[in-house]
VMD Tcl script that draws the C-alpha trace (Angstrom):
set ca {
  {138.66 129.58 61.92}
  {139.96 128.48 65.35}
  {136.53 128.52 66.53}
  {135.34 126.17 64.09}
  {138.26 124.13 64.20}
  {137.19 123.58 67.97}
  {133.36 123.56 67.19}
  {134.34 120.41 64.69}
  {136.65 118.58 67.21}
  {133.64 119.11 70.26}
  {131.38 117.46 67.44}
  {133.36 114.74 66.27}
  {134.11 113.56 70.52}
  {130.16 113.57 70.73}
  {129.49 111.75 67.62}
  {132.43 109.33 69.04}
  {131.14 108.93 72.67}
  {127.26 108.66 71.11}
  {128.98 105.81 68.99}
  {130.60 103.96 71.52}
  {127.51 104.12 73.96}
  {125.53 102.74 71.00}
  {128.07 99.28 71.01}
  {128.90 99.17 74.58}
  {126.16 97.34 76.96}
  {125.70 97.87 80.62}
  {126.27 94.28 82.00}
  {124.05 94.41 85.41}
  {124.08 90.67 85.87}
  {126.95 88.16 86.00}
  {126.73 84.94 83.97}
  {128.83 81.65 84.23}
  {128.75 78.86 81.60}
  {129.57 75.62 82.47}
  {130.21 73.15 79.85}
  {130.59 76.14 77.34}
  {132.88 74.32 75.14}
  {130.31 72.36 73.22}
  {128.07 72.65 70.64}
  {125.20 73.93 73.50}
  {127.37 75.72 75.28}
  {128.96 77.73 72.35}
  {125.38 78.29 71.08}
  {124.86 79.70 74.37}
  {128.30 82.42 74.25}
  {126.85 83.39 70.65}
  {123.03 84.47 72.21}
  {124.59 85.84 75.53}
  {127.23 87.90 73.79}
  {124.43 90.28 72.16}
  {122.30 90.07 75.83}
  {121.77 93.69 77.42}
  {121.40 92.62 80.54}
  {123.79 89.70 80.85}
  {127.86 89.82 80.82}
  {129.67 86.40 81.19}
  {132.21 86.59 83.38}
  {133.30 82.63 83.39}
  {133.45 80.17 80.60}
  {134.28 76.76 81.45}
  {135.25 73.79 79.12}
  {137.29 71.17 80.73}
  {138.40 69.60 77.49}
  {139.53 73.31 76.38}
  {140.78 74.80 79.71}
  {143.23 76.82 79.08}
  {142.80 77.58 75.45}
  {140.72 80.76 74.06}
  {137.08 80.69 73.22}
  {138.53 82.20 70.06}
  {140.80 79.41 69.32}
  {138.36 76.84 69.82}
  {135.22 78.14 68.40}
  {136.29 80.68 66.10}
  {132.99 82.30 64.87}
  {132.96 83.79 68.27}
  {136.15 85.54 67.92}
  {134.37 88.90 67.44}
  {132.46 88.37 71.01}
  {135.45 87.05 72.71}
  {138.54 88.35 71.60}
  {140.79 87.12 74.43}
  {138.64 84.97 77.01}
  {139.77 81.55 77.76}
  {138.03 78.48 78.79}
  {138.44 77.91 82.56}
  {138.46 74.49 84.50}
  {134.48 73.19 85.70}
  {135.48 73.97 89.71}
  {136.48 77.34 88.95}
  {132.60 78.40 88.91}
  {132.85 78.23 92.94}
  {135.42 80.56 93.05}
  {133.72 83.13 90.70}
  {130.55 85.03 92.33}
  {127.52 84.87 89.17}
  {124.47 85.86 89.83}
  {123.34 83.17 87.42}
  {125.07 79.87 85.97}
  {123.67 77.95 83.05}
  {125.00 74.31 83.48}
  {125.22 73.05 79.95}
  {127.39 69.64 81.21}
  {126.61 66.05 80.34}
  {123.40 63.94 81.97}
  {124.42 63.25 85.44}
  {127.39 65.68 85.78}
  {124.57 68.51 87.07}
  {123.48 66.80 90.51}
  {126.77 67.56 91.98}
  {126.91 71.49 91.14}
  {123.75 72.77 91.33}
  {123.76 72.34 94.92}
  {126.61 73.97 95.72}
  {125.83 77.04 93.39}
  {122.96 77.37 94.54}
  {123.58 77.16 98.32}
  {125.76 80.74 97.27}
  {123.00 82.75 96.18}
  {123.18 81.79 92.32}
  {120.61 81.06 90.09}
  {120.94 78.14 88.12}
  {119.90 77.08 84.65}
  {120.42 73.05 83.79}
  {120.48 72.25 79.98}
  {120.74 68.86 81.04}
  {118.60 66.28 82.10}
  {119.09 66.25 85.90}
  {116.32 68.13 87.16}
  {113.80 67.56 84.37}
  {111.55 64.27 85.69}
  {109.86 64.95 88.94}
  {109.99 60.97 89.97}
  {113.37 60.20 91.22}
  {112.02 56.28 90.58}
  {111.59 57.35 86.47}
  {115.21 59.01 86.96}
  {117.13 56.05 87.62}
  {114.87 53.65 85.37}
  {115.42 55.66 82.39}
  {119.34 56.81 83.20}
  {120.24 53.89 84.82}
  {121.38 55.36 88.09}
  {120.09 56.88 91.24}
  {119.29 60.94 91.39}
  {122.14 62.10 94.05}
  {119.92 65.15 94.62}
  {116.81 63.90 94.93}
  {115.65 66.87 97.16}
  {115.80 69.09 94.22}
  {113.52 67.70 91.98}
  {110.93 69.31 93.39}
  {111.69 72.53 93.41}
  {112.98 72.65 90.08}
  {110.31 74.37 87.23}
  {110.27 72.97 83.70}
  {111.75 75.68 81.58}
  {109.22 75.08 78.76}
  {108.20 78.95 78.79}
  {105.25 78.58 76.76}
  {103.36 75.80 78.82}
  {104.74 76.91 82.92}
  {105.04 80.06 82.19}
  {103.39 81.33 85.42}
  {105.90 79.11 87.46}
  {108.68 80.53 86.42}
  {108.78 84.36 88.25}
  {111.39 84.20 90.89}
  {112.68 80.86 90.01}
  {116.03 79.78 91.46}
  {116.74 76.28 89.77}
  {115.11 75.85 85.72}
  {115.06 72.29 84.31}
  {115.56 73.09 80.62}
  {113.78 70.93 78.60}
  {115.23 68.79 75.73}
  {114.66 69.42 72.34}
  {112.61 66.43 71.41}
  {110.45 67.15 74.51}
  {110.18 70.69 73.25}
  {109.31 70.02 69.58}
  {107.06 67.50 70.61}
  {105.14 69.47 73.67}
  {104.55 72.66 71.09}
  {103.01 70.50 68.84}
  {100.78 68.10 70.36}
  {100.41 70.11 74.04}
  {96.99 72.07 72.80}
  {95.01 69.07 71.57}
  {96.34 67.14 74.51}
  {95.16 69.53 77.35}
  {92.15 70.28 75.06}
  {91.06 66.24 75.36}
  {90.45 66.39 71.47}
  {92.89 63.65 70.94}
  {93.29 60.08 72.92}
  {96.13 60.24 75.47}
  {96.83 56.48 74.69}
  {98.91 55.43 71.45}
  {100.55 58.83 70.58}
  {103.25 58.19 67.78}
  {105.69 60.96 67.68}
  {108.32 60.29 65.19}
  {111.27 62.90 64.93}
  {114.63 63.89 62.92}
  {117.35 65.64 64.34}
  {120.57 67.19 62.88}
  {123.71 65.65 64.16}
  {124.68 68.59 66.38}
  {121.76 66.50 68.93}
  {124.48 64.46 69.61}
  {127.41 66.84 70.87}
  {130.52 67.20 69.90}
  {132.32 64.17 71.18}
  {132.64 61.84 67.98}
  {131.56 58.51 67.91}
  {130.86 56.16 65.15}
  {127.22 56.57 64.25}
  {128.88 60.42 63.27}
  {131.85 59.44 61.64}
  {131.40 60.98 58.23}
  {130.87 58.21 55.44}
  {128.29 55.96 57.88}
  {126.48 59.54 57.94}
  {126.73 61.21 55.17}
  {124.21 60.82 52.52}
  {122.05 58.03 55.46}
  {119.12 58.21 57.75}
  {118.51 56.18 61.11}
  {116.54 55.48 63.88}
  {118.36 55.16 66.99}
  {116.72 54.89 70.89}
  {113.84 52.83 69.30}
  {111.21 52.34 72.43}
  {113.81 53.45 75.43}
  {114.95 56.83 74.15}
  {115.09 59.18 77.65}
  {112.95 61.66 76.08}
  {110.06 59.44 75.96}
  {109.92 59.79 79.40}
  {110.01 63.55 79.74}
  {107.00 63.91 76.72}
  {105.01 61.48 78.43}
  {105.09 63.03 82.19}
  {104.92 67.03 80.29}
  {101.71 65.64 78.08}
  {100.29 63.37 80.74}
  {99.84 61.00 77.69}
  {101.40 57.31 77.04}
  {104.02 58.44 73.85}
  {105.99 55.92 71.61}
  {108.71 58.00 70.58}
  {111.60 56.81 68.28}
  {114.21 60.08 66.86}
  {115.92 59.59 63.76}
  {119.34 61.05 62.98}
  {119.64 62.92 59.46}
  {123.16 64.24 57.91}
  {122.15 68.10 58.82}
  {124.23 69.84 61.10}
  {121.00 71.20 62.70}
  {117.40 71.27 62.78}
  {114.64 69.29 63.76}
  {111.50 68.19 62.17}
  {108.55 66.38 64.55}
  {105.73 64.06 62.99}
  {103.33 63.67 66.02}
  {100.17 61.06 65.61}
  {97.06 61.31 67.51}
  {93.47 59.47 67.46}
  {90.78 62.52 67.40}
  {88.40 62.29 70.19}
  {85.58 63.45 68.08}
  {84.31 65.22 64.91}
  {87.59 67.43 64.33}
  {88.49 69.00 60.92}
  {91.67 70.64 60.03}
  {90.34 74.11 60.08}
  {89.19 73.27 63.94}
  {93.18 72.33 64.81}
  {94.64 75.19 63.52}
  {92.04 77.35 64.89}
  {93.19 76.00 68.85}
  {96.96 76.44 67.88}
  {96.34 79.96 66.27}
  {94.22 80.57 70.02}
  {97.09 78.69 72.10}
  {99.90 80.29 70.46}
  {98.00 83.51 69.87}
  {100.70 85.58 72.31}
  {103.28 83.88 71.94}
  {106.78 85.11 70.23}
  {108.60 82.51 69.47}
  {105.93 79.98 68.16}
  {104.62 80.24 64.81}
  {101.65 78.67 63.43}
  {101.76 77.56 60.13}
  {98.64 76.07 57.78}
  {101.44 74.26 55.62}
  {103.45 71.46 57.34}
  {106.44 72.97 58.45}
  {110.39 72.53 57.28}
  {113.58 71.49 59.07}
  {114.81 74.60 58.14}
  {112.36 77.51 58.47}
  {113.39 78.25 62.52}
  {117.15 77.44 61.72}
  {119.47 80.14 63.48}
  {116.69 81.52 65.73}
  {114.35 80.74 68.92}
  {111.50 80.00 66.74}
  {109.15 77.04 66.86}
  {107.16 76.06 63.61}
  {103.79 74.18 64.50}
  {101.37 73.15 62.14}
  {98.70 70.34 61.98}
  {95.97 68.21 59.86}
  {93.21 65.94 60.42}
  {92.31 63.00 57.94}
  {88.97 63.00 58.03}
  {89.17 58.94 56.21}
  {90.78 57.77 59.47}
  {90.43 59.99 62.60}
  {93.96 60.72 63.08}
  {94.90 63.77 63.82}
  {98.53 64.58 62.43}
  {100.65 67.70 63.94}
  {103.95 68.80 63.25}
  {106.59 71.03 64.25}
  {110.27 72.16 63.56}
  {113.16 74.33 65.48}
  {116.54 74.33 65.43}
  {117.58 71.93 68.16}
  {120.74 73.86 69.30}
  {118.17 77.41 69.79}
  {115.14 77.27 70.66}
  {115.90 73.03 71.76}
  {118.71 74.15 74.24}
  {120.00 77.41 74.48}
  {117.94 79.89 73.21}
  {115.48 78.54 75.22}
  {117.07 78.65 78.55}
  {117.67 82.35 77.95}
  {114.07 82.82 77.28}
  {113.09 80.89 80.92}
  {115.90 82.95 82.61}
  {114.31 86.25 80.91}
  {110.80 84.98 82.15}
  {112.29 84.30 86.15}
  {114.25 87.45 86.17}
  {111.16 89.66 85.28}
  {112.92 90.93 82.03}
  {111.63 91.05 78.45}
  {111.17 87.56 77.06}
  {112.91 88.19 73.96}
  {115.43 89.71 75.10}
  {119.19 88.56 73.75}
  {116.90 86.23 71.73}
  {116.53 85.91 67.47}
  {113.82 86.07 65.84}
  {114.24 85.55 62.17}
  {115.99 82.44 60.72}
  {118.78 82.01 58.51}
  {117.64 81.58 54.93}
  {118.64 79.62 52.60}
}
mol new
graphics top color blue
foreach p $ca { graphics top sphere $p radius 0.5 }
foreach p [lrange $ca 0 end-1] q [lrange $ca 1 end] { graphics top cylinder $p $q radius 0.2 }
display resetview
């Protein structure tokens, strides 16, 4: 009896230690958020906590520093039980191996440098390192680049279009999530030449997470509730980051629709020559053929189908009566328009699997 008792107890310790193993990861790298208090940021805590590679050491939020990650954003309780927002300078004093930098346009230019002058990688979710031209910078942000020297060494985190830049990279412009929508669609018929470069309409809806979680006006609930409108109509700053990723002239104007997330694209294109539907999907099927996170539809696409995970929908159509070519795309703009997809460029750089800490199912219904 004794010798069962203990044959039971030496089980039930290796069931235990085979079931702790099984929910503890190995952290091997050390991650700092900056900025994690928003809607980015806290998109980005909910896809690192479930990374096996990736532990986060450092949360900042300087609106919330000093409160818990809990507190503030409570669906991340279960990932971070007692960790509390620190102040944005406390990243210097913090060694990370890599820092995602998910701060407002502008705020970037004065802490990349210094991260990266420690060793750090560095991931910017914001526009500061996107545009090559420090000239286009300060036309379309109204203020000079303070680190112009960067620009050019900074790759375009659009994974599926520079992929083979990114190995080894030490500074990733994420791109937005218009830019991203946009680029998935209309990138293979552009860099095909099957449509004209000149007079692309891209017309877009976004949920109101887009605009991040300081309120304003245009979000106050009964101007947006049950209404639709176009905002940034001909100077919106991601006309300039579509037009310099496509190489095309774009007119770009984003509507905002009362969704928390999503985003649906509505690209226009004059065909080049005698192009059929069938041809269109054919090059996105052949573009997209290995890629994980883009799926190629033959129906147009909803705002909801990628909601919750990295996914990109593309889909497209020609009207043979006019010419026009017509493709179309939808992701959720908080995932695969921000923060899953600066995961996915930092998996690419770091040599580890692309999917990795990544979703790749949506939330449905």
């Amino acid at each position: 009896m004794d010798s069962l008792l203990a044959m039971a107890q030496a089980s039930d310790q290796q069931q235990f230690a085979l079931n702790t193993t099984s929910v503890h990861k190995i952290a091997y790298m050390k991650i700092s958020v900056v900025g994690a208090s928003g809607y980015v940021g806290t998109e980005l805590l909910r896809l690192l906590s479930s990374h096996d590679e990736f532990e986060v050491v450092l949360a900042t939020g300087e609106s919330a520093a000093g409160r818990t990650i809990a507190g503030h954003a409570p669906s991340l309780a279960g990932a971070y039980r007692d960790q509390v927002y620190a102040a944005t300078d406390d990243v210097f004093s913090v060694q990370s191996d890599l820092v995602f930098l998910a701060l407002p346009h502008g705020s970037s230019q004065a802490v990349a440098p210094r991260l990266l002058e420690s060793g750090a990688m560095v991931v910017d979710l914001g526009a500061d390192f996107r545009l090559t031209s420090p000239s286009d910078y300060a036309t379309w942000y109204g203020h000079e680049h303070t680190a112009p020297q960067l620009l050019g060494s900074a790759i375009y985190g659009l994974v599926e279009r520079h992929r083979s830049e990114l190995p080894g990279a030490r500074l990733i412009a994420s791109p937005g999530c218009y830019p991203t929508a946009a680029s998935l669609a209309l990138g293979p018929f552009v860099d095909a030449g099957v449509i004209d470069r000149r007079g692309i309409v891209i017309n877009a809806l976004s949920g109101v997470s887009g605009a991040g979680r300081t309120p304003s006006e245009r979000l106050h609930f009964p101007r947006l509730h049950a209404n639709a409108e176009a905002y940034g109509v001909l100077h919106h700053r991601h006309t300039v980051e579509i037009q310099q990723e496509l190489a095309a002239d774009v007119i770009f104007t984003p509507h905002l629709v009362p969704v928390s997330r999503g985003m649906l694209v509505t690209a226009y294109g004059r065909a080049t020559a005698n192009f059929t539907t069938e041809m269109a999907l054919e090059l996105l099927r052949a573009t997209y053929a290995d890629e994980p996170f883009v799926v190629v539809s033959p129906e147009p696409p909803s705002l909801k189908d990628a909601l919750g995970s990295n996914l990109c929908f593309v889909s497209a159509q020609v009207d043979p009566r006019t010419g026009w070519l017509v493709a179309m795309s939808s992701l959720d703009n908080l995932t695969k328009g921000a923060a899953g997809q600066a995961i996915q460029a930092a998996n690419v750089a770091l040599g580890l699997p692309e999917v990795m800490g990544l979703v790749m199912a949506g939330v449905a219904p």
